[in-house]
gemmi code that builds the backbone of each chain (N, CA, C; Angstrom):
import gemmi

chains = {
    "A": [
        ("UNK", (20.010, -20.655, -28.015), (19.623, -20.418, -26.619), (18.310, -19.617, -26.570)),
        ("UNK", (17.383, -20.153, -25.880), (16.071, -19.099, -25.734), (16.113, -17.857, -24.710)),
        ("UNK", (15.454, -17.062, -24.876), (15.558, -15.840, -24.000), (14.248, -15.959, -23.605)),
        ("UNK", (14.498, -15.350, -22.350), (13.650, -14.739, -21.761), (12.735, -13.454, -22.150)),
        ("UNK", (11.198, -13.729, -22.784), (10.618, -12.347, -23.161), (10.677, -11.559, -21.885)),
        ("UNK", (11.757, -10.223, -22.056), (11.697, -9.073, -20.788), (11.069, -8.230, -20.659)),
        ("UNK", (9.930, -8.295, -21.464), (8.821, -7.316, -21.401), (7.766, -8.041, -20.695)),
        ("UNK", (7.805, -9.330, -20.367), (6.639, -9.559, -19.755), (7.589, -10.240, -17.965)),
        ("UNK", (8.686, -9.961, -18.060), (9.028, -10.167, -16.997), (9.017, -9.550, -15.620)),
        ("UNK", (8.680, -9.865, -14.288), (7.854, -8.717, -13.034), (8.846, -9.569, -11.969)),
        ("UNK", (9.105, -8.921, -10.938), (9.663, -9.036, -9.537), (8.489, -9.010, -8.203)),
        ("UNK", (8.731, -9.675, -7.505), (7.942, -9.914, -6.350), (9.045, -10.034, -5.159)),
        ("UNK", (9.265, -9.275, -4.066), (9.603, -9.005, -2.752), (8.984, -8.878, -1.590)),
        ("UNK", (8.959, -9.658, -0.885), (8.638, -10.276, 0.588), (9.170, -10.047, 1.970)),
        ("UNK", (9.017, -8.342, 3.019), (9.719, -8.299, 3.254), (9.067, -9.031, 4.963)),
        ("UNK", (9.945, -9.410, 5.552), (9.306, -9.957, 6.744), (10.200, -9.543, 8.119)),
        ("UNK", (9.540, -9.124, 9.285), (10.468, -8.728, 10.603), (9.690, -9.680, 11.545)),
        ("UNK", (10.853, -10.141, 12.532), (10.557, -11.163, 12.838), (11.444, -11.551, 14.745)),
        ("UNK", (11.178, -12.209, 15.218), (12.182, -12.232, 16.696), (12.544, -13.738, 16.131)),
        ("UNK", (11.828, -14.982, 16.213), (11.795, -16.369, 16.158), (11.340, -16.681, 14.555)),
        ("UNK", (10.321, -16.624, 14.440), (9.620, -17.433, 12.949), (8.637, -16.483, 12.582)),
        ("UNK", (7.677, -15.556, 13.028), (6.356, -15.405, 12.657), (6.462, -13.747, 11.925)),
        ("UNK", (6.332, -13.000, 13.045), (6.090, -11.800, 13.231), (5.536, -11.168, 12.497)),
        ("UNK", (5.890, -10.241, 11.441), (4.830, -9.271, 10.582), (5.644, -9.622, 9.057)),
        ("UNK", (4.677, -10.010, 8.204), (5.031, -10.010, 6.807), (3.888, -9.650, 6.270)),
        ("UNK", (3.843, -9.737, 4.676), (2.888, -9.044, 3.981), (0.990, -9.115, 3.937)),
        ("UNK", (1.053, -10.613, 5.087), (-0.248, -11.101, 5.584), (-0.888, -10.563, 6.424)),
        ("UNK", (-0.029, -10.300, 7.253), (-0.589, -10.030, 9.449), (-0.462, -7.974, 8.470)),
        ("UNK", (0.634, -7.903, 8.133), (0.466, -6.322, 7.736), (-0.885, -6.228, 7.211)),
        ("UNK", (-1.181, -6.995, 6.349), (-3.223, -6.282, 5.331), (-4.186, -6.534, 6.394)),
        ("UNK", (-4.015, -8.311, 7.614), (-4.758, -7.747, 8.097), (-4.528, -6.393, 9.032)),
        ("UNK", (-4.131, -5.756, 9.375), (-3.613, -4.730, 10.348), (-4.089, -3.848, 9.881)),
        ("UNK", (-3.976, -3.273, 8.078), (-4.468, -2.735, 7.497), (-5.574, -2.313, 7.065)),
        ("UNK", (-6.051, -3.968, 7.128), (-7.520, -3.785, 6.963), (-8.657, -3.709, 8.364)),
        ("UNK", (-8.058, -3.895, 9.191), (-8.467, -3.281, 10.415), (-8.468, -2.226, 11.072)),
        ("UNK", (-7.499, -1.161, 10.929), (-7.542, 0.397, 10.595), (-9.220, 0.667, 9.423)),
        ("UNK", (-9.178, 0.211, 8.223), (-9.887, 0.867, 7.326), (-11.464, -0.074, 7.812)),
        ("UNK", (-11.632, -1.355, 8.061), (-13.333, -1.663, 8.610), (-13.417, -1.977, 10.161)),
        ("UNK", (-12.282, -1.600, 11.012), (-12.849, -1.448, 12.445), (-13.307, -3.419, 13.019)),
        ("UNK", (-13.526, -4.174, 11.663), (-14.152, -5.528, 11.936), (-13.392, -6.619, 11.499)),
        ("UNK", (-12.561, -7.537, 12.241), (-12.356, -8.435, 12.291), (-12.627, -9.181, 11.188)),
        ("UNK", (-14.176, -9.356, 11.175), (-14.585, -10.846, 10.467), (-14.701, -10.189, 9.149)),
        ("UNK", (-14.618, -9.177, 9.097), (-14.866, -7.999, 7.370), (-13.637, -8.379, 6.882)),
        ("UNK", (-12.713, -8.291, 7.654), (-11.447, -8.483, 7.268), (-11.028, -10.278, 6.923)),
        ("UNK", (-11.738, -10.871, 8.026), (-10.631, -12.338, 7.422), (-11.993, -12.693, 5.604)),
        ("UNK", (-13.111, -11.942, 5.830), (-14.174, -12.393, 4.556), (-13.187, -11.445, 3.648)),
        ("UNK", (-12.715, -10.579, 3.245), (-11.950, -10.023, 2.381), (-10.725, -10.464, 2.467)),
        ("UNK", (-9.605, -11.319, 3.342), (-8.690, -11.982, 2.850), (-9.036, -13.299, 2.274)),
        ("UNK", (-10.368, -13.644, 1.922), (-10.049, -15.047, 2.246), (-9.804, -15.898, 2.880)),
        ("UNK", (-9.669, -15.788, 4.382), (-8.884, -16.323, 5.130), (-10.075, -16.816, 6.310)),
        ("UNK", (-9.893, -18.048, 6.853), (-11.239, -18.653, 7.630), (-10.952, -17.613, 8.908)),
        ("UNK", (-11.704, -17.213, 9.895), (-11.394, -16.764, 11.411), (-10.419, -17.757, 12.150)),
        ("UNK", (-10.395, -18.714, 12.113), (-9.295, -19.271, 13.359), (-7.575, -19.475, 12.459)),
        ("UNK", (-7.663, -19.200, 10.893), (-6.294, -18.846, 10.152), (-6.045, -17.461, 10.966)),
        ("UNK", (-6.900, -16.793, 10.232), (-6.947, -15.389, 10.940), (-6.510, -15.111, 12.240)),
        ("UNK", (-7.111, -15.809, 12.826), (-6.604, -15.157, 14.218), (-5.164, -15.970, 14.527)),
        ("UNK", (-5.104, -17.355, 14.201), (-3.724, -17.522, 14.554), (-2.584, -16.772, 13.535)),
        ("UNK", (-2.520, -16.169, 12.521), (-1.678, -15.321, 12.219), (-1.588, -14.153, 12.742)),
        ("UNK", (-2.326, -13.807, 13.438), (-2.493, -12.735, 14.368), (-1.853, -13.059, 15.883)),
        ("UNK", (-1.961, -14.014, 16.561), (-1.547, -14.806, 17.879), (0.114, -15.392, 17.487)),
        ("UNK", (0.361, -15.870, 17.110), (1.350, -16.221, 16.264), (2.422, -14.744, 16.346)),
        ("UNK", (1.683, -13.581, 15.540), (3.002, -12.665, 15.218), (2.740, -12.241, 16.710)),
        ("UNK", (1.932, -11.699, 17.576), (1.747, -11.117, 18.382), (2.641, -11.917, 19.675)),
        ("UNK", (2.842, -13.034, 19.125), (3.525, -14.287, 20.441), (5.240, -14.134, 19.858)),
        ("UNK", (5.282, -14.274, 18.919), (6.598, -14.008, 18.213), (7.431, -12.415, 18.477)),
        ("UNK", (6.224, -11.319, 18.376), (7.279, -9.953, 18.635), (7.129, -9.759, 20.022)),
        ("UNK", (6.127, -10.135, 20.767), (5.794, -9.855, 22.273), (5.123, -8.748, 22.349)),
        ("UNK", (4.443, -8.399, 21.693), (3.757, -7.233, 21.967), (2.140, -7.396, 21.550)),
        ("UNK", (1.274, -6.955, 21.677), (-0.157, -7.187, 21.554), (-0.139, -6.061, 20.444)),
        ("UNK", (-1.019, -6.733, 18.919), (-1.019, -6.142, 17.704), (-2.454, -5.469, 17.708)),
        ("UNK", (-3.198, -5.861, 17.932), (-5.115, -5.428, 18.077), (-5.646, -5.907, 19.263)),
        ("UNK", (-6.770, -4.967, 19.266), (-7.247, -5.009, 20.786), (-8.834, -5.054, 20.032)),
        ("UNK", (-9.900, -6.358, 20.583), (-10.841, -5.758, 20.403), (-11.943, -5.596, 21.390)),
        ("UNK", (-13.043, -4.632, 20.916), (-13.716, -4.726, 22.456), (-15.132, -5.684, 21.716)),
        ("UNK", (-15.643, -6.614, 23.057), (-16.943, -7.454, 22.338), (-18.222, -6.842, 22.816)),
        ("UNK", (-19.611, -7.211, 21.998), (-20.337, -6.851, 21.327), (-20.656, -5.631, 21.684)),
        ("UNK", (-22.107, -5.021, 22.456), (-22.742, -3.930, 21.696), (-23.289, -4.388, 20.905)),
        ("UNK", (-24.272, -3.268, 19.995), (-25.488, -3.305, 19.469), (-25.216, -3.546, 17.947)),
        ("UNK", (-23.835, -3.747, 17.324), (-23.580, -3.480, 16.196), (-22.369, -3.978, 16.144)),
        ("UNK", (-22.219, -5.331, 17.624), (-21.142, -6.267, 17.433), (-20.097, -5.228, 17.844)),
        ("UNK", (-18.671, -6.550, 18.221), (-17.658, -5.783, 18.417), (-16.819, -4.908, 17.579)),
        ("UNK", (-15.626, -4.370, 18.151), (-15.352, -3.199, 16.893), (-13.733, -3.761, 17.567)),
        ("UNK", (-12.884, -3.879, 16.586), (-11.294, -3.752, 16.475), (-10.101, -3.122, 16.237)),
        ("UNK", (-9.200, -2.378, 17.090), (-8.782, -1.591, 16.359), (-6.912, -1.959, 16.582)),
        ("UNK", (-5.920, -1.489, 15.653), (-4.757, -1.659, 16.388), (-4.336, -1.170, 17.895)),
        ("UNK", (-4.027, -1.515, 18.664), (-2.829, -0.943, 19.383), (-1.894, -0.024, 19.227)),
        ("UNK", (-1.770, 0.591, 20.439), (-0.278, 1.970, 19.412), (1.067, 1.275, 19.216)),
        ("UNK", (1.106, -0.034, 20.340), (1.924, -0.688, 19.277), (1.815, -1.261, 17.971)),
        ("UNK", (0.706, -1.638, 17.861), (0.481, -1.930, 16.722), (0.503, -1.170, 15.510)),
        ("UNK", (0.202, 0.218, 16.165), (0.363, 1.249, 14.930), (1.321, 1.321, 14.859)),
        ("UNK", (2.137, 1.450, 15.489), (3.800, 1.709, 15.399), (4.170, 1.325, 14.779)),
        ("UNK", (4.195, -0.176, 14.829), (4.727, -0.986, 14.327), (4.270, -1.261, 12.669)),
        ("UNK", (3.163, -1.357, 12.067), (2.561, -0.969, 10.878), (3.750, 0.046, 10.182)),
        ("UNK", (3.379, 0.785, 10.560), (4.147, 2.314, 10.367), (5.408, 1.759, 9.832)),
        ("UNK", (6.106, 1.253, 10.643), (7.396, 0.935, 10.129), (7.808, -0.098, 9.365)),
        ("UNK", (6.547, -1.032, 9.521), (6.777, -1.979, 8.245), (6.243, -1.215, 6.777)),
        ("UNK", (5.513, -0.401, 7.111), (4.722, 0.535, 5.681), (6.189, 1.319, 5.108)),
        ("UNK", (7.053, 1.903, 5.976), (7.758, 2.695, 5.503), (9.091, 1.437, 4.582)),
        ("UNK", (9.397, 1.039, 5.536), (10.527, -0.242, 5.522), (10.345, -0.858, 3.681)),
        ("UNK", (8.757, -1.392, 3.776), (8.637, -1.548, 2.866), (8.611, -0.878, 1.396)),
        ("UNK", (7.902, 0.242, 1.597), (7.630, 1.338, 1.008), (9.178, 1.551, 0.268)),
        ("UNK", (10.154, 1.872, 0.905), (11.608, 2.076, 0.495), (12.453, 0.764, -0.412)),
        ("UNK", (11.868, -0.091, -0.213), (12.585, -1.617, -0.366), (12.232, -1.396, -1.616)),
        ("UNK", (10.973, -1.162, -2.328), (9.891, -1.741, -3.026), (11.031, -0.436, -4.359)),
        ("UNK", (10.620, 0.882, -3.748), (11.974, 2.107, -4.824), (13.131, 1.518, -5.176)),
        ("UNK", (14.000, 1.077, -4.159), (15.479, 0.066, -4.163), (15.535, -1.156, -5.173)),
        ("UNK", (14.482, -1.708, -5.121), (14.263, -3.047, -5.889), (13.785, -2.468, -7.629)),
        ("UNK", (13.084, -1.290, -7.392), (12.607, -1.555, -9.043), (13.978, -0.589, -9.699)),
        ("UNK", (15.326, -0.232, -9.138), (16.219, 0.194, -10.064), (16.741, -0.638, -9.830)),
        ("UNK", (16.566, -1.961, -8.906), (17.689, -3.115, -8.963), (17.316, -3.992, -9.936)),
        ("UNK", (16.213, -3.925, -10.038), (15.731, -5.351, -11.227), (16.436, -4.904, -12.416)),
        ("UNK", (15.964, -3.404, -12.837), (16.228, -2.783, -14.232), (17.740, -3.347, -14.628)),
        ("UNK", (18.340, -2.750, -13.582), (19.933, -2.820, -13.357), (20.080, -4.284, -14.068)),
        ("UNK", (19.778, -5.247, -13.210), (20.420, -6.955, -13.625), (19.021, -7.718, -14.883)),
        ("UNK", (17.960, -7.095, -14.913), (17.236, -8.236, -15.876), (16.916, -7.078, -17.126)),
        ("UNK", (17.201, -6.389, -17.050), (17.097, -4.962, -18.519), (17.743, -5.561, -19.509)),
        ("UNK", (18.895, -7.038, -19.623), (19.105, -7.093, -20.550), (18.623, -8.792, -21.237)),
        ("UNK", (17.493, -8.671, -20.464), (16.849, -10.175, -21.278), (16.268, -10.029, -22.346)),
    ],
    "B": [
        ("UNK", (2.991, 1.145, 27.780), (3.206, 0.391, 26.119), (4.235, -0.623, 26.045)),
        ("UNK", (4.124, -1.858, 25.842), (5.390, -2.861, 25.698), (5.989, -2.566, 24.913)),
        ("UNK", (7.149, -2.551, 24.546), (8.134, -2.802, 23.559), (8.588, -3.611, 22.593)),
        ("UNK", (9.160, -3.864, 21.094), (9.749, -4.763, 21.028), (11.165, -4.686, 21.664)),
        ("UNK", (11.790, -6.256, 21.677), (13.007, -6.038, 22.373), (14.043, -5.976, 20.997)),
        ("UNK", (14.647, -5.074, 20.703), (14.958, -4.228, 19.330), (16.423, -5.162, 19.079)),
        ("UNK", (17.241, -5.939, 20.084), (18.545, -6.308, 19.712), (18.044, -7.977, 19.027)),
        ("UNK", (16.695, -8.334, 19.143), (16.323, -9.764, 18.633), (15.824, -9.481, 17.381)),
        ("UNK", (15.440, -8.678, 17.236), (14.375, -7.918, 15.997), (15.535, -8.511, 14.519)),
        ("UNK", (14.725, -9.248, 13.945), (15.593, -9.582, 12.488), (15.190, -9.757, 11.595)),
        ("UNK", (15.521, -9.468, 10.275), (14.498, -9.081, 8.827), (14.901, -10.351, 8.133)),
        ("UNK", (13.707, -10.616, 7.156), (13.868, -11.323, 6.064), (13.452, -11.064, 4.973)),
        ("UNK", (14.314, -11.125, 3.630), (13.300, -10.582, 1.855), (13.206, -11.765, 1.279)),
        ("UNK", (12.174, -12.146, 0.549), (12.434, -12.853, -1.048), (12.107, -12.359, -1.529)),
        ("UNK", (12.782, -12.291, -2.679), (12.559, -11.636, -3.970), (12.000, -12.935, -5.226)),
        ("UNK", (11.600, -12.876, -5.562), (10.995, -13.491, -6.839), (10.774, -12.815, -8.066)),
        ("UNK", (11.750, -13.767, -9.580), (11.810, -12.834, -10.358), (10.443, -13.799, -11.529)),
        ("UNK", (9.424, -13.426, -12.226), (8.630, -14.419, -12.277), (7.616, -13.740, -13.716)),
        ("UNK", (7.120, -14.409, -14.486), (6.120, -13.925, -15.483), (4.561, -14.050, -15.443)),
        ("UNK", (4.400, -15.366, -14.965), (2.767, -15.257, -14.552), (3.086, -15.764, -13.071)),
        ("UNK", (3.655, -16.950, -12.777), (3.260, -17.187, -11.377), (4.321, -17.444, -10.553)),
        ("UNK", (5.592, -18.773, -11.055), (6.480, -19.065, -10.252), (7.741, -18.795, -11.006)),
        ("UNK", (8.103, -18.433, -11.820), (9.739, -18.203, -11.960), (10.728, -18.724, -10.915)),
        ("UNK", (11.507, -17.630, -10.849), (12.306, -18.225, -9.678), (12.242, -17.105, -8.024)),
        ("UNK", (12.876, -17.886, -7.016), (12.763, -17.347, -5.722), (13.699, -17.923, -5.213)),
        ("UNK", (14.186, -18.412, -3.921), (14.758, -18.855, -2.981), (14.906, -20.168, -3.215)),
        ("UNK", (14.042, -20.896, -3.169), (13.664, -22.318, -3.771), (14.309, -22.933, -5.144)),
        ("UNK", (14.328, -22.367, -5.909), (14.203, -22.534, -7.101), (15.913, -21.762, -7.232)),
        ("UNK", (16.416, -21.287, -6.972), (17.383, -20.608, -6.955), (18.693, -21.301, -6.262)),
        ("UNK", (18.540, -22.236, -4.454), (18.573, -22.993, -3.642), (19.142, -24.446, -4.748)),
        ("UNK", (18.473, -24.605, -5.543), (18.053, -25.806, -5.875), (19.425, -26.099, -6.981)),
        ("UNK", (19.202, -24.823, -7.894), (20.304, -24.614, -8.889), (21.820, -24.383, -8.560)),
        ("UNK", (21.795, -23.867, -7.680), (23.170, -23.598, -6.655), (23.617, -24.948, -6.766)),
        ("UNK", (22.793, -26.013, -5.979), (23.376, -27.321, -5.474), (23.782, -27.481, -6.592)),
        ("UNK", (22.931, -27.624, -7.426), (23.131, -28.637, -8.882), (24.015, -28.221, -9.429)),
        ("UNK", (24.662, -27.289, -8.964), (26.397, -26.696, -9.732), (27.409, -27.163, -9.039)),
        ("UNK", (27.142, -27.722, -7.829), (28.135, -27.649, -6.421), (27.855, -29.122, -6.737)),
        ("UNK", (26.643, -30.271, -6.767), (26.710, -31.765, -6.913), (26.591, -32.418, -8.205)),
        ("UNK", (26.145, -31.585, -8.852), (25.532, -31.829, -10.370), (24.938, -33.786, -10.406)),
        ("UNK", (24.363, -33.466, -9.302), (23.849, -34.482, -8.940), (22.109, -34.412, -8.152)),
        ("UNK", (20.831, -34.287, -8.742), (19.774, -33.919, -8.758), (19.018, -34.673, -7.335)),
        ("UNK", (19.186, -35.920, -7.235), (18.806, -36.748, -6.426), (19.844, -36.244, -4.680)),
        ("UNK", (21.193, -36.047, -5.247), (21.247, -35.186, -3.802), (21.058, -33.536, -3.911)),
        ("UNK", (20.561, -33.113, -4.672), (20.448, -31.549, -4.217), (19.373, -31.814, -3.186)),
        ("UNK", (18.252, -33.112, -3.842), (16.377, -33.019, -3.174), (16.866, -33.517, -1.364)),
        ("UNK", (17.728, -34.115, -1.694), (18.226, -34.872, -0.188), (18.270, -33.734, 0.783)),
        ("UNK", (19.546, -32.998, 0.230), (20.210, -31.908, 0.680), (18.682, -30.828, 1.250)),
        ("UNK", (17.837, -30.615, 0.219), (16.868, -30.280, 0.919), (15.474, -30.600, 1.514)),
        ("UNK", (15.865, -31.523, 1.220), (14.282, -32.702, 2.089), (13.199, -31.748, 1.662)),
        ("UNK", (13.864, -32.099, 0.136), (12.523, -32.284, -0.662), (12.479, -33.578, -1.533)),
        ("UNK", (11.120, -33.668, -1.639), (10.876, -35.697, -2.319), (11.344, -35.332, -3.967)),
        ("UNK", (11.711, -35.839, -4.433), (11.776, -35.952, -5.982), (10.991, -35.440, -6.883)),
        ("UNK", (9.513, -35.940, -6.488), (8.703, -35.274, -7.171), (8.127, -33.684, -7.004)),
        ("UNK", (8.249, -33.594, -5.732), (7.811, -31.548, -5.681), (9.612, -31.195, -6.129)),
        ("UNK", (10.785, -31.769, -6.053), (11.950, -30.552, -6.477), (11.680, -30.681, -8.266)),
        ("UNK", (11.212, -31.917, -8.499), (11.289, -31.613, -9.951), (10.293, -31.048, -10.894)),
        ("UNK", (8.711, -30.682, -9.993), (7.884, -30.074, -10.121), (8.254, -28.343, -9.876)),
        ("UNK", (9.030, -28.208, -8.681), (9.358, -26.683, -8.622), (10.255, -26.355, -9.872)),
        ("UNK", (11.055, -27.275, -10.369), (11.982, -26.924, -11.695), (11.361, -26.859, -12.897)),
        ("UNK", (10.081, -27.951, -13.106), (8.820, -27.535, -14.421), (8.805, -26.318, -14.475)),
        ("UNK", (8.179, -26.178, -13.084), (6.928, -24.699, -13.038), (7.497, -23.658, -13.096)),
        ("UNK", (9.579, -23.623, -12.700), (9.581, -22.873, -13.165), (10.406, -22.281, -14.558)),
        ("UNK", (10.433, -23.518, -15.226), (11.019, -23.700, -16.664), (9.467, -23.150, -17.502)),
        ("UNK", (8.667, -23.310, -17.145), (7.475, -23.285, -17.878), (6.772, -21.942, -17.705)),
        ("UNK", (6.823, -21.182, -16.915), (6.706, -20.059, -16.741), (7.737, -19.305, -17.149)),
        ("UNK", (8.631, -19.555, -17.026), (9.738, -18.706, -17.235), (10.168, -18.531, -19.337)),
        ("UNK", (9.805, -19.814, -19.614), (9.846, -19.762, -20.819), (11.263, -20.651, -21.447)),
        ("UNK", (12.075, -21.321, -20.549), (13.478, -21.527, -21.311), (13.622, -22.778, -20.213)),
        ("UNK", (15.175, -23.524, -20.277), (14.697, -24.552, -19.906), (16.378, -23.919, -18.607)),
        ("UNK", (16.366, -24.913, -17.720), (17.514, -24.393, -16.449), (18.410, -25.236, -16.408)),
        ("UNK", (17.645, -26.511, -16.330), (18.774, -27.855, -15.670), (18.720, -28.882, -16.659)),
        ("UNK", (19.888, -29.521, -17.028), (19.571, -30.464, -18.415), (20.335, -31.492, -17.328)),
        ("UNK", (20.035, -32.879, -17.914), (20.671, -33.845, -16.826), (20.883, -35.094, -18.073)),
        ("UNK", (22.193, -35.450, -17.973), (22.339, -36.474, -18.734), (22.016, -38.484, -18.283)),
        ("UNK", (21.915, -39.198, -18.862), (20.865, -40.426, -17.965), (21.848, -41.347, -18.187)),
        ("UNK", (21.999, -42.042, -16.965), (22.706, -43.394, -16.632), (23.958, -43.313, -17.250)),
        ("UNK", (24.914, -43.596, -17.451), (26.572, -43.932, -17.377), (26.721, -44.646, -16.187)),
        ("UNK", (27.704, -45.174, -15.784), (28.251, -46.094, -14.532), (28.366, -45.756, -13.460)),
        ("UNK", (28.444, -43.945, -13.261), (28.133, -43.567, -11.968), (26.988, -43.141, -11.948)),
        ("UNK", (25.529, -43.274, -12.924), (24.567, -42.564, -12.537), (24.154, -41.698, -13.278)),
        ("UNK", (23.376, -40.679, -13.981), (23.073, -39.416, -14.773), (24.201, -38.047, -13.686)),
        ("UNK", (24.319, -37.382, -14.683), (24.471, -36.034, -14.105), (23.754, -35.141, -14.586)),
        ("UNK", (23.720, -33.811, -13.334), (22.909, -32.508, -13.768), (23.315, -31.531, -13.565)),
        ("UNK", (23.448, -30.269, -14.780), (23.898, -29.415, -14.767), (23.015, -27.991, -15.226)),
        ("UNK", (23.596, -26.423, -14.913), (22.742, -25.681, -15.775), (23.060, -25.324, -16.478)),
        ("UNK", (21.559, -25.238, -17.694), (21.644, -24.828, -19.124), (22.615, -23.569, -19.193)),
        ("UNK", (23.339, -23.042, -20.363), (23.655, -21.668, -20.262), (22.719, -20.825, -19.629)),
        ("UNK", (21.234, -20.942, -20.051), (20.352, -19.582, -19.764), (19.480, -19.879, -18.503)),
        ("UNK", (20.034, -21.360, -17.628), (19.987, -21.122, -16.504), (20.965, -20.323, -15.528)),
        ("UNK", (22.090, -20.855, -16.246), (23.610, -20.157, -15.532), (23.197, -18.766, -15.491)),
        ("UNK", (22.621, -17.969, -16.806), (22.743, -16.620, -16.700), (21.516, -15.972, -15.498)),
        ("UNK", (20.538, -16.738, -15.881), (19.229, -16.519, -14.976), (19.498, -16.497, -13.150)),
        ("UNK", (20.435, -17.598, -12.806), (21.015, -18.070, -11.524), (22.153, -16.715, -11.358)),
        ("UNK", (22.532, -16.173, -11.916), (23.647, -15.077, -11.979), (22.823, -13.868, -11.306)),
        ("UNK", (21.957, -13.668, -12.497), (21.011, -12.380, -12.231), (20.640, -12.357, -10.975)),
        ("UNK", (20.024, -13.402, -10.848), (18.843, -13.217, -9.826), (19.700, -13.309, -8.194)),
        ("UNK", (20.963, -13.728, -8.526), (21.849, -13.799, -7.325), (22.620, -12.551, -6.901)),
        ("UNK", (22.909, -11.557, -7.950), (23.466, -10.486, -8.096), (21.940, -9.441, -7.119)),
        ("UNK", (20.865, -9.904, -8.004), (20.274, -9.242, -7.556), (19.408, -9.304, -6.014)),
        ("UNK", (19.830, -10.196, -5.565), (19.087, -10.106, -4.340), (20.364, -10.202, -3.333)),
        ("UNK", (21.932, -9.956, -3.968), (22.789, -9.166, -3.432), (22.776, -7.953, -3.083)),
        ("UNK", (22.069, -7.426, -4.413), (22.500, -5.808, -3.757), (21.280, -6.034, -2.923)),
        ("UNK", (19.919, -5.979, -3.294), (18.665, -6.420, -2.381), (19.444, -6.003, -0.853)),
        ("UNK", (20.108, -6.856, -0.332), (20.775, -7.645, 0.966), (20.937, -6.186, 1.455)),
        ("UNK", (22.024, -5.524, 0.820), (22.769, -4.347, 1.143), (21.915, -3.001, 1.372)),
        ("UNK", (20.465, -3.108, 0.888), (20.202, -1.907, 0.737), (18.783, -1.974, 1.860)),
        ("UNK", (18.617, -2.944, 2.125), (17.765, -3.689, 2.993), (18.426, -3.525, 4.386)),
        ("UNK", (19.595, -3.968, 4.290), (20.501, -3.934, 5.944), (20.049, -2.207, 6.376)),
        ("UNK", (20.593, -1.489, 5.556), (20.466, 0.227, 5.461), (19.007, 0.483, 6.165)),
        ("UNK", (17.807, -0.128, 5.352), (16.706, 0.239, 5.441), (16.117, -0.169, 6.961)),
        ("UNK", (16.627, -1.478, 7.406), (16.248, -2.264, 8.281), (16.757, -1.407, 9.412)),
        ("UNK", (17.611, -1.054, 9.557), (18.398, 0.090, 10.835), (17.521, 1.020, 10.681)),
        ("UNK", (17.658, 1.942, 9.608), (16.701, 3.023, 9.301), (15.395, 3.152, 10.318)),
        ("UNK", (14.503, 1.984, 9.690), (13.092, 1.844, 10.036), (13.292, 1.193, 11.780)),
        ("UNK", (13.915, 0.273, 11.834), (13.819, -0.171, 13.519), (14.680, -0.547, 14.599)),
        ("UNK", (15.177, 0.558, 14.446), (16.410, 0.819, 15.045), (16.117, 1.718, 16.505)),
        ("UNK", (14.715, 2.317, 16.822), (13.708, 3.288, 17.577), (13.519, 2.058, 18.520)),
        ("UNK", (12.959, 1.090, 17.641), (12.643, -0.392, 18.677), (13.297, -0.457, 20.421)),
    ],
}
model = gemmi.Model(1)
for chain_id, residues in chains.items():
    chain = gemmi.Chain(chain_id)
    for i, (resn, *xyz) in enumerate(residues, 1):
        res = gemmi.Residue()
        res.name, res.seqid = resn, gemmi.SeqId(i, " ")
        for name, pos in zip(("N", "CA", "C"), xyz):
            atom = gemmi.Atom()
            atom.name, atom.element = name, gemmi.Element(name[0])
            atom.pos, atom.b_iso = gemmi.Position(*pos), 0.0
            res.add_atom(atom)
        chain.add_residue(res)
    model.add_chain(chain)
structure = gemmi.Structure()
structure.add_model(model)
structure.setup_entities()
C-alpha cells in the first residue's frame, strides 16, 4: 500500500457566510481588505487579478445576497475617486476576520489530530 | 445603518486536504462516498451531473497529487465493471470525513460566536 508523504501534506479551509448563494468568502473579504489598505478600487481588482466588471459583480452579488451595501465610493476629483467600506461593511469584515481567524487555530489541531499519522 | 437579517445568515467551510494543488475537498470526497454506496462509477457522475470525463479527471488530479491511487474499478463482467476504494483511499475518505466532522462542530460554536450580534 503507498502512503501518503505527511510531511509535504497542507490543509486549505474556505469559510463562507451567506443568506442565498453569494455573500462574503475569501474573495469579496481581500477585496474589502484591500480597499481599507489602497482607498482604490481599480488598485485593487489590478492586484487581484481580477477584470473591473468580475470585480464589481462579486461585490454587487454579495452586497445583493446579504442586503446590505459593502463599499461606498465617491467619483472623481483631482486624483480620481477614492473607496472606502461602509460601517457595515466594516462590521461585517470584522467578523468574518475574527470567524475566520478562530476556524483557521481549530483546524490546524484538527488536521494534526486525523492526518499526523500518514 | 441596515442590518443583516441575522435568522437567514448561514455559513459554509471546505476544507481541502492537498500537497501541491488538488488532493481532496468536497468533490473529490462526494465522489468516493458514492462509489462505496454504487460501486458503480458511471452512476456516481450521473448522480452528480458530472460528464465522465471531468469526474474522472477530478479522480487523476487527485490520485496524482496526492501520490497513491483511491478508486480501482474492475472492467466488463455481465453486469458491467465495478468500482471500489483502494484501502488507502478508504483510509484517506475516513480522515478527511472525520475531519471536517469535527470542522462542522467547532465552526457551529464559532458561527454563533461571531454573528449572532447580526
Amino acid at each position: 500500500m503507498n502512503h501518503i508523504n505527511n510531511e509535504n501534506l497542507k490543509y486549505q479551509i474556505k469559510a463562507r457566510i451567506y443568506m442565498k448563494d453569494f455573500g462574503i468568502g475569501p474573495g469579496v473579504a481581500k477585496i474589502m481588505e484591500l480597499v481599507k489598505e489602497t482607498e482604490n478600487l481599480s488598485e485593487v481588482y489590478r492586484i487581484m487579478g481580477l477584470s473591473s466588471s468580475k470585480g464589481w459583480k462579486m461585490i454587487k452579488n454579495s452586497e445583493e445576497d446579504l442586503g446590505i451595501s459593502l463599499i461606498k465610493s465617491t467619483i472623481g476629483g483631482s486624483g480620481g475617486g477614492k473607496s472606502s467600506l461602509t460601517p457595515e461593511g466594516e462590521q461585517l469584515l470584522q467578523s468574518y476576520q475574527n470567524f475566520t481567524k478562530e476556524i483557521e487555530i481549530e483546524c490546524e489541531k484538527l488536521f494534526h489530530k486525523h492526518f499526523q499519522g500518514y
